[in-house]
C-alpha positions as CSV (number, residue, x, y, z in Angstrom):
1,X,7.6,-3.3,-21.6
2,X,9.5,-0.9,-19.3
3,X,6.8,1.8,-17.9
4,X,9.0,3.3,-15.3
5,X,12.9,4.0,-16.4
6,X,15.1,1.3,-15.6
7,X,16.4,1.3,-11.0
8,X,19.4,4.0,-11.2
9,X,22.5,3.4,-9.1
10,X,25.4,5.9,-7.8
11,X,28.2,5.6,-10.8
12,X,30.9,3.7,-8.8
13,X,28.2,0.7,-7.9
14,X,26.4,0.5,-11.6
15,X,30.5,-0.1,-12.5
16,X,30.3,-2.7,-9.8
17,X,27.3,-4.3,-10.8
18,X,28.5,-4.5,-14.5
19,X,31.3,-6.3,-14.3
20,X,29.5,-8.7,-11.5
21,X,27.1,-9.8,-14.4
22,X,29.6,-9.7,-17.6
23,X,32.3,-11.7,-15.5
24,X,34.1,-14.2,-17.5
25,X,32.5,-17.2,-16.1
26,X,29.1,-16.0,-17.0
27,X,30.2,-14.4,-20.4
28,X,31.8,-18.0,-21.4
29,X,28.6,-19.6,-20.2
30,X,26.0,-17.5,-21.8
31,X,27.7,-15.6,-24.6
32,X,28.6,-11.4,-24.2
33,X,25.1,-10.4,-25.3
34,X,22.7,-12.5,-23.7
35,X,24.8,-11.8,-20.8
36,X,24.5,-8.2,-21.0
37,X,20.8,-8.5,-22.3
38,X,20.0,-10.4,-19.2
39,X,21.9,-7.4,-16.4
40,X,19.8,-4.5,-18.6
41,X,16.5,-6.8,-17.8
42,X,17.2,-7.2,-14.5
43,X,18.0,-3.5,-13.9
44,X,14.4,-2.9,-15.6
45,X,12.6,-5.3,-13.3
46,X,13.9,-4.1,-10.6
47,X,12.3,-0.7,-10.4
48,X,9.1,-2.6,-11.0
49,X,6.5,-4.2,-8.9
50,X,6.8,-8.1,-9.0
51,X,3.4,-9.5,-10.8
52,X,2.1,-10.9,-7.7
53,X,0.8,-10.1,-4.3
54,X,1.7,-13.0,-2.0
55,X,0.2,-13.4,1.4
56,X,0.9,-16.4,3.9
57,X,-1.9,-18.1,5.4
58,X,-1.4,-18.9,9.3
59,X,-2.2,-21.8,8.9
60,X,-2.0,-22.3,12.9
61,X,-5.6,-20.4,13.4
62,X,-7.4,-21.6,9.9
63,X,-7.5,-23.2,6.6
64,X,-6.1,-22.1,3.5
65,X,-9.6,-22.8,2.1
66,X,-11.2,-20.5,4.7
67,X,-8.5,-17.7,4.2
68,X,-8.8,-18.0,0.4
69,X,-12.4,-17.5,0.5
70,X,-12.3,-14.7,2.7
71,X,-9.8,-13.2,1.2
72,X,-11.4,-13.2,-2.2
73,X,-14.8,-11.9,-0.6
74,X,-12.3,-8.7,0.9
75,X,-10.4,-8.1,-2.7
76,X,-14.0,-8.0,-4.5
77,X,-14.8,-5.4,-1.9
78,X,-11.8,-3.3,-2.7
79,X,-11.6,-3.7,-6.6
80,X,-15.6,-3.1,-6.3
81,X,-17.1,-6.2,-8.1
82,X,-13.7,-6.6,-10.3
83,X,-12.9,-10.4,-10.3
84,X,-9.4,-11.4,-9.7
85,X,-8.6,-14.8,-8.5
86,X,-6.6,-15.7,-5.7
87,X,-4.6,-18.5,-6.6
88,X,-3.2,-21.4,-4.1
89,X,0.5,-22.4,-5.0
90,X,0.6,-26.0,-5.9
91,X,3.9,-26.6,-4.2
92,X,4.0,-23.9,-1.2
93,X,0.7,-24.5,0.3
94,X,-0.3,-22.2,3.0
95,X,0.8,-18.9,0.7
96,X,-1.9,-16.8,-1.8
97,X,-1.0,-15.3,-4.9
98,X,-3.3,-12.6,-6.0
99,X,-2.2,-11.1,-9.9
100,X,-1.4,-7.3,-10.5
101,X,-3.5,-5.8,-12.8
102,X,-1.2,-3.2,-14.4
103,X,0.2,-0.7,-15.6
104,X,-2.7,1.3,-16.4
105,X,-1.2,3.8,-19.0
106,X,-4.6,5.5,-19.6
107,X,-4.7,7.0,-16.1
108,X,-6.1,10.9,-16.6
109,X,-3.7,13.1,-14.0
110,X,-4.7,15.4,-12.0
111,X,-3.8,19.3,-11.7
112,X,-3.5,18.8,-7.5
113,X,-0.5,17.0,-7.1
114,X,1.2,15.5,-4.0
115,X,4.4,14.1,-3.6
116,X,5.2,11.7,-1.2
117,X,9.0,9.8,-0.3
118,X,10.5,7.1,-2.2
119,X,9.5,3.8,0.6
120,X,6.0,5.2,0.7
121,X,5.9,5.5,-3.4
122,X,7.0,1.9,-3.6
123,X,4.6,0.8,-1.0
124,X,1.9,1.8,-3.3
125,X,2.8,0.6,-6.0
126,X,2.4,-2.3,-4.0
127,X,-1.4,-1.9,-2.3
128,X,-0.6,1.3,0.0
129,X,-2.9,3.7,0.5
130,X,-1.0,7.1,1.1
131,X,-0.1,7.9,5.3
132,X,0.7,11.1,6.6
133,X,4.2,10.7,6.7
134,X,5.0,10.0,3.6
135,X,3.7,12.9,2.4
136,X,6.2,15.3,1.3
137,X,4.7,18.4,-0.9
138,X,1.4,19.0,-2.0
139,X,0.0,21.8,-4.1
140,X,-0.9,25.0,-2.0
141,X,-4.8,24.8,-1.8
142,X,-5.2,21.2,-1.4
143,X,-7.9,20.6,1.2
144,X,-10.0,17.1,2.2
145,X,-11.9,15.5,-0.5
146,X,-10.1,16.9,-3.5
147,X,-8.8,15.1,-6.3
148,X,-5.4,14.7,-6.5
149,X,-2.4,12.9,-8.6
150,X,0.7,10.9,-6.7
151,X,3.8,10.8,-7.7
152,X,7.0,9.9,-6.0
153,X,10.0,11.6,-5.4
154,X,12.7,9.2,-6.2
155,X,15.6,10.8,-5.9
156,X,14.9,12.6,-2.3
157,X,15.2,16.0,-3.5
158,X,12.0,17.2,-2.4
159,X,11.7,19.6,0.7
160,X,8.8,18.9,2.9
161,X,6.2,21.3,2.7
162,X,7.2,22.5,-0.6
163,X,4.1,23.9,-2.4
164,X,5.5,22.8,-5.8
165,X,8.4,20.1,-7.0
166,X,9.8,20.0,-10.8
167,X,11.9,17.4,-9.9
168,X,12.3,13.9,-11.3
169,X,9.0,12.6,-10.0
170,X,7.4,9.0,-11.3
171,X,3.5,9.0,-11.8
172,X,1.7,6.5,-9.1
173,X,-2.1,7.1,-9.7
174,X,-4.4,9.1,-8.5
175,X,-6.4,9.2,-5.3
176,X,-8.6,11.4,-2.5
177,X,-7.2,13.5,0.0
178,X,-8.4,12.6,3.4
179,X,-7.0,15.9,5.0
180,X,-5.7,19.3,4.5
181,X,-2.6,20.7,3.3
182,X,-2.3,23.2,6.6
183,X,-3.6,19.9,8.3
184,X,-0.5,17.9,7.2
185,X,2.4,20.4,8.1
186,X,0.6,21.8,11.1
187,X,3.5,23.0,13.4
188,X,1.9,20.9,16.0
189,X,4.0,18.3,14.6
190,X,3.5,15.6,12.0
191,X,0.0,13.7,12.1
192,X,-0.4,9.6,11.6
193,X,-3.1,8.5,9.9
194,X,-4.5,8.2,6.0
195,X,-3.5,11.1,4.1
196,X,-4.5,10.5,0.3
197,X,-7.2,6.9,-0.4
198,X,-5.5,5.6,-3.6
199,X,-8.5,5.1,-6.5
200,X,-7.0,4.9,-9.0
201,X,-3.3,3.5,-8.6
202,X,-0.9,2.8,-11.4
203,X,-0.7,-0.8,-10.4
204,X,-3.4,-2.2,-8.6
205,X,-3.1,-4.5,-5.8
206,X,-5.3,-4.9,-3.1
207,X,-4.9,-3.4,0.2
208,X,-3.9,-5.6,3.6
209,X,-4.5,-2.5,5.9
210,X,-6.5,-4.2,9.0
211,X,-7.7,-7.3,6.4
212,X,-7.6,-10.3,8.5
213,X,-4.5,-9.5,10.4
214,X,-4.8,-12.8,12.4
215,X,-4.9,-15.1,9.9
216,X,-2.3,-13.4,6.6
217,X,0.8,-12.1,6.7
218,X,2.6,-10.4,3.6
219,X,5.3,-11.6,2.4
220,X,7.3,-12.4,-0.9
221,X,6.9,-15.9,-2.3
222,X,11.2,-16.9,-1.9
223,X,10.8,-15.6,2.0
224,X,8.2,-18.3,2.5
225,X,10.0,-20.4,0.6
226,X,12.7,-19.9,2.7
227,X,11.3,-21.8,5.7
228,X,9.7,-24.7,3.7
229,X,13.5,-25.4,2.7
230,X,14.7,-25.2,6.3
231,X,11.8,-28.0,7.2
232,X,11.6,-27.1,10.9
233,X,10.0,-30.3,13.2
234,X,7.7,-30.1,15.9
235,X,9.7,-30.3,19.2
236,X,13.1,-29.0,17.4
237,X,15.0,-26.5,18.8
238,X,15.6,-23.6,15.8
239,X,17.4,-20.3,15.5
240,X,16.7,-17.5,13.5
241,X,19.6,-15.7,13.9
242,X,18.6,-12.2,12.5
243,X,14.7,-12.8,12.7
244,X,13.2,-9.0,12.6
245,X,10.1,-8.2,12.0
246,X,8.9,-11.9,12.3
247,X,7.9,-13.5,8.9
248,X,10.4,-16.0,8.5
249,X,9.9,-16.6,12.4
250,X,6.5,-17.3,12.9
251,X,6.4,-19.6,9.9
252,X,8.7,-21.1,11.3
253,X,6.7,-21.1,14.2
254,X,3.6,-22.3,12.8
255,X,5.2,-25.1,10.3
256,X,6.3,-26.6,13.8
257,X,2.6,-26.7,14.8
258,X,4.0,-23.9,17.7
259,X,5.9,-27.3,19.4
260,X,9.5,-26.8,20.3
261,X,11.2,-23.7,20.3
262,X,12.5,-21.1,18.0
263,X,14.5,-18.5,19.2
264,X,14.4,-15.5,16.9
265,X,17.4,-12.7,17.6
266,X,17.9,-9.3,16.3
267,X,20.1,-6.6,17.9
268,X,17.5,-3.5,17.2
269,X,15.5,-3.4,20.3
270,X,12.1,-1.8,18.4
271,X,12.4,-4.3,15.8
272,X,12.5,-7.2,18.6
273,X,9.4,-5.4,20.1
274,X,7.4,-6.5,16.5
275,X,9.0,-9.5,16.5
276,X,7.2,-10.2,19.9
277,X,3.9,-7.9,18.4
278,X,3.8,-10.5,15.3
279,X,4.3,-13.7,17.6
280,X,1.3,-12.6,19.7
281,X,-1.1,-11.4,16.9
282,X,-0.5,-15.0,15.4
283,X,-0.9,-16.8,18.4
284,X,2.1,-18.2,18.4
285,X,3.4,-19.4,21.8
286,X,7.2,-21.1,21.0
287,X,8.5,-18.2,19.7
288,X,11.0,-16.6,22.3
289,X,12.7,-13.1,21.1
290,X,16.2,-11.6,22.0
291,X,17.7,-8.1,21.4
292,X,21.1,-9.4,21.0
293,X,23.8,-9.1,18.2
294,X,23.9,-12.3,16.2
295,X,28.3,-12.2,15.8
296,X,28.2,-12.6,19.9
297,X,25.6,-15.5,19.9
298,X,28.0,-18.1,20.8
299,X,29.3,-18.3,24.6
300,X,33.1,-18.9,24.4
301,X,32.7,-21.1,27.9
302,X,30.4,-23.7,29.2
303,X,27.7,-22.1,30.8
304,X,26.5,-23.5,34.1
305,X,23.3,-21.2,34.4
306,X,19.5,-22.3,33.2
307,X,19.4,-18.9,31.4
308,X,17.0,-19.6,27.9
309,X,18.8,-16.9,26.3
310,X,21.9,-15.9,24.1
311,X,25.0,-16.3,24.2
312,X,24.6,-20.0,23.8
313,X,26.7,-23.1,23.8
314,X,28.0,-24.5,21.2
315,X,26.3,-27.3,18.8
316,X,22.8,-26.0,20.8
317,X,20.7,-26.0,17.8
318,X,18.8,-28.7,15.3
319,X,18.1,-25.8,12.4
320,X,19.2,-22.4,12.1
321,X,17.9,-19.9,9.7
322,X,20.2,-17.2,8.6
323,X,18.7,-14.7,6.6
324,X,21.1,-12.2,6.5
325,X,21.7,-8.7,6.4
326,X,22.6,-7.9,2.7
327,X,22.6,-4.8,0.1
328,X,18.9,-5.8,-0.5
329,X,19.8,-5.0,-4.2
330,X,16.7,-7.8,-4.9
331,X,13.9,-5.5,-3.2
332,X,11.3,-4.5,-5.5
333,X,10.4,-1.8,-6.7
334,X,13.2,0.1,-6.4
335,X,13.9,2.8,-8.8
336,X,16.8,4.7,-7.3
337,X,19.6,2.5,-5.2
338,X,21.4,4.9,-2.6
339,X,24.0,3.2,-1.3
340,X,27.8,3.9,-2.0
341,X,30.1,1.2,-3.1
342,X,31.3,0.7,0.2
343,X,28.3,0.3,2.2
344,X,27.2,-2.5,-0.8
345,X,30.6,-4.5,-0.2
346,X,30.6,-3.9,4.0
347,X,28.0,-6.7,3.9
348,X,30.2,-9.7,3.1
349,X,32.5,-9.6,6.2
350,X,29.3,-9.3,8.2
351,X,27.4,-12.0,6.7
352,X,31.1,-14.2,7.2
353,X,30.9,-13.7,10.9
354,X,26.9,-14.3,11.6
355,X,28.0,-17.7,9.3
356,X,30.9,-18.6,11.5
357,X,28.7,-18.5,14.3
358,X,26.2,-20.1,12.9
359,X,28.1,-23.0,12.0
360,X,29.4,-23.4,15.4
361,X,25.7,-23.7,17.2
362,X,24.7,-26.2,14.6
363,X,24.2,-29.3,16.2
364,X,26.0,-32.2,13.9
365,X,23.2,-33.5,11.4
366,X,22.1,-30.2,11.9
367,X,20.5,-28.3,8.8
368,X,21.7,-24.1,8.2
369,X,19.8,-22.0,5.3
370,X,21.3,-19.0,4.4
371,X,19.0,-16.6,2.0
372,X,19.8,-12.5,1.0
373,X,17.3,-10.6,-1.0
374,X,20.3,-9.3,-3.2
375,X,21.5,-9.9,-6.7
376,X,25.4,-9.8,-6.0
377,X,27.8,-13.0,-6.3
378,X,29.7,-11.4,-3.4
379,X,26.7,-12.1,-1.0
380,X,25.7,-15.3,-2.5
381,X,27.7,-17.7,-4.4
382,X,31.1,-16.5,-3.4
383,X,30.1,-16.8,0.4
384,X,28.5,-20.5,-0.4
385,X,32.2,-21.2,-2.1
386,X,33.5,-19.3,0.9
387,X,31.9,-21.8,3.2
388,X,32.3,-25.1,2.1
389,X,36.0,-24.1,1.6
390,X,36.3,-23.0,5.2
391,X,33.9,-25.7,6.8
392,X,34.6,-29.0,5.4
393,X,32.0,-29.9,7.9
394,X,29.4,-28.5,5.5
395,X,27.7,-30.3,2.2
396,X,25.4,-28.4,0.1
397,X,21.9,-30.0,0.4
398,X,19.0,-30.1,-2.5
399,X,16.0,-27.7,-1.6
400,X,12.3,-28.4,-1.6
401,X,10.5,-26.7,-2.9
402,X,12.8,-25.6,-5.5
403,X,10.8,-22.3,-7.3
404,X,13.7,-20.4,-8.6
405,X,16.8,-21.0,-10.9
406,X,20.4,-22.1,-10.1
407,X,23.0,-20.5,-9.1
408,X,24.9,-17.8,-10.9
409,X,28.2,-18.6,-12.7
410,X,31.4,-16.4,-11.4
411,X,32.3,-17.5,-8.3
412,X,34.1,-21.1,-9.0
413,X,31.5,-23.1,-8.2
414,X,30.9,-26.1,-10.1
415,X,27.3,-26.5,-12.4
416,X,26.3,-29.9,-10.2
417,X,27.1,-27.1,-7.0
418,X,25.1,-24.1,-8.8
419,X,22.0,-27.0,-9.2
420,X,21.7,-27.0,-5.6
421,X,21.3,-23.5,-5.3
422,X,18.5,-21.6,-5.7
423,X,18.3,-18.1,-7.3
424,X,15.5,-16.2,-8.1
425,X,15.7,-13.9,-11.2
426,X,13.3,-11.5,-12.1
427,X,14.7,-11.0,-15.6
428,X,14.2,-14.7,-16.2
429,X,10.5,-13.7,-17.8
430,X,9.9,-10.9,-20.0
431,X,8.8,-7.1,-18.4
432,X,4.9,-8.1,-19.0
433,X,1.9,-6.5,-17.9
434,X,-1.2,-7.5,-16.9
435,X,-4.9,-6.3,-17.6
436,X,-8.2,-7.6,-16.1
437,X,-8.5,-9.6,-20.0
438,X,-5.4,-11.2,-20.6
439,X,-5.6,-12.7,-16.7
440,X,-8.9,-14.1,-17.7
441,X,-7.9,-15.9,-20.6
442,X,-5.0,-17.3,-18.8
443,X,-4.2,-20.7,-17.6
444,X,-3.5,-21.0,-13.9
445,X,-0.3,-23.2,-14.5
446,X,1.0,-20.6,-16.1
447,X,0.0,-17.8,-13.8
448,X,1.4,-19.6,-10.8
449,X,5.4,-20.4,-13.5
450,X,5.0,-16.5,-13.8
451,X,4.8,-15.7,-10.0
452,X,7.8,-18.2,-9.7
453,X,10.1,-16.1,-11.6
454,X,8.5,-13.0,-11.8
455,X,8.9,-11.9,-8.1
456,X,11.8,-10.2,-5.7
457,X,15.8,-10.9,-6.6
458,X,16.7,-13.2,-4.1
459,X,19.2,-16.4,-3.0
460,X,19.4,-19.4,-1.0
461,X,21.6,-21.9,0.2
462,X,20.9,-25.1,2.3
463,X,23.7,-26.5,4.3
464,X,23.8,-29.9,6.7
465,X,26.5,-30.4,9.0
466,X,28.2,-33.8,9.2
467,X,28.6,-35.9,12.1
468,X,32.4,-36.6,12.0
């Protein structure tokens, strides 16, 4: 039940893509058309939002009982008196799942119309209210407290300030303008701050703007799931090699009951600076955060100084998280892909060399995760066949919890191999919405088995290192 039109993708990386999911190991496995019926799914998932809102409880400052209960009070609030459950996840305890209720198709549109960027669009269609920023065109009159329609401009063709767009443009509900049009491109400069209060949005998800900062963090159900796998213990000493902006960090953080040490890295100074924002608004006081490119983490010589930070020796760590760089081909929604063919395959040499380092700061015994929120074999299963080919050193480990499906065929990996990874597939459930009825005649079991599968494209890999 496709209500946006399927994610679009420059010609020479939809060609890419196809032959990734119709390659002969897959085909021989699953037949040509389920094959192909599964990669036009996926391509329709993709540009829409997953079926839950998942927070993460810090569980470091207060129950997930507390949270929940709060949390529920807050969404009431929002949804004024509309009663959606938060649900707790059986098997990933300290995360939230709240269910989207959408899309509303009987949404009356507006004559005022504003236009905002793609990342802003998708944020709403994920909970946003509309900033400032993201505001590209609006009609000419528009002034504060009119009503107005939202729709996203997809493609990036829209020029800010325009007083019109007939380009393509994707409907995202309606809302209230908070400010002016001559307030918005002032020549003073762009302003921060609300621009339209969504009241009406296409899918509707509740808002985490300022709601219990301390105590939630948002975050997709595989990236928590991510940390649960690694298992970090209290007086460990962890890595996260490319850490920014600090989810997968301070959970790590936090699942160590803050004892030990994780050292989170990440060579963009301003995203090391929220690293260090999120560490403190948690109260999280092992986390210690390094602008510092994650191929040059490991010191070619011994080093004699007491210096905490990288480069570091080698075999210095008991975990290390790498969550790598990737195409991000998993993100969600996403209804245009940018990217040229060679910026999607530039990731795999990079992703080799963060591993190769990796591998060397493991200490033996050691446990490495390696997780991308893509959907190519390039960035996941051929770099786990990659690995274990070029570290003998390394054996595939089972994951708990284990949420999503195996690993993809096409990369030579054997079925007992693709067992022991874990992919998550949007297309592995039907394009379904969801209204306020059908969630109340639902069971929760099955609820929780949708948000499972029914969440962002994304892979991971547990490695241990052997002794010898």
């Amino acid at each position: 039940m496709s209500f946006f039109p399927k994610i679009a993708f420059q010609d020479e990386v939809e060609e890419y893509l196809t032959k990734v999911f119709r390659n002969n190991e897959l085909i021989t496995a699953l037949g040509t058309q389920e094959a192909e019926n599964k990669f036009q799914s996926l391509l329709s998932h993709l540009s829409h939002p997953p079926a839950f809102t998942s927070v993460r409880v810090n569980t470091h400052l207060a129950s997930v009982k507390h949270v929940k209960k709060l949390l529920f009070e807050e969404i009431q609030k929002q949804f004024k008196g509309l009663c959606v459950p938060v649900l707790e996840h059986p098997k990933v305890q300290d995360i939230l799942l709240i269910p989207v209720i959408g899309p509303r198709r009987d949404l009356k549109k507006h004559a005022s119309e504003v236009i905002v960027g793609a990342q802003c669009g998708y944020a709403v269609l994920r909970g946003a209210h509309v900033y400032v920023p993201g505001i590209l065109s609006t009609s000419r009159f528009l002034k504060a407290g009119d009503l107005v329609s939202v729709y996203s401009d997809i493609e990036g063709k829209c020029k800010r300030g325009a007083k019109e767009f007939n380009g393509v443009k994707v409907f995202l509900g309606n809302g209230i303008s908070e400010i002016s049009r001559s307030e918005i491109f002032s020549s003073s400069g762009p302003l921060k701050g609300l621009g339209i209060r969504m009241i009406e949005p296409v899918y509707l998800s509740p808002s985490f703007d300022n709601v219990l900062p301390s105590h939630l963090f948002l975050q997709n159900l595989p990236s928590v799931v991510v940390s649960h796998i690694l298992n970090p213990q209290p007086g460990e000493k962890i890595l996260d090699m490319c850490a920014a902006p600090g989810g997968k960090t301070t959970h790590l953080a936090t699942l160590m009951h803050d004892q030990g040490e994780v050292i989170a890295m990440d060579k963009i100074a301003n995203k090391v600076k929220k690293i260090k924002q999120n560490a403190e608004l948690l109260q999280l006081n092992c986390i210690k955060a390094f602008c510092y490119d994650g191929t040059k983490a490991l010191s070619v010589e011994e080093r004699e100084d007491k210096e905490e930070g990288p480069p570091f020796s080698p075999e210095s760590f008991d975990r290390i998280l790498l969550d790598a760089p990737c195409s991000g081909m998993g993100q969600r929604p996403n209804m245009a892909y940018s990217s040229t063919l060679k910026e999607v395959t530039s990731y795999q040499p990079l992703q080799r060399k963060l591993f190769t380092v990796a591998v060397k700061l493991l200490k033996p015994g050691g446990v490495l995760v390696y997780s991308t929120c893509t959907i190519t074999l390039s960035e996941n299963e051929e770099q786990v066949a990659w690995a274990l080919k070029t570290f003998p050193c390394l054996q595939l480990h089972p994951q708990e919890p284990h949420l999503g499906g195996e690993g993809m065929e096409g990369a030579g990996l054997s079925l007992d191999q693709l067992k022991l990874l874990q992919r998550f597939d949007p297309s592995a459930v039907p394009l379904q919405g969801m209204d306020i009825n059908s969630l109340q005649g639902s069971r929760e079991d099955d609820l929780i088995s949708l948000a499972n599968k029914d969440c962002i494209g994304f892979f991971i890999a547990k490695f241990m290192k052997s002794n010898s």
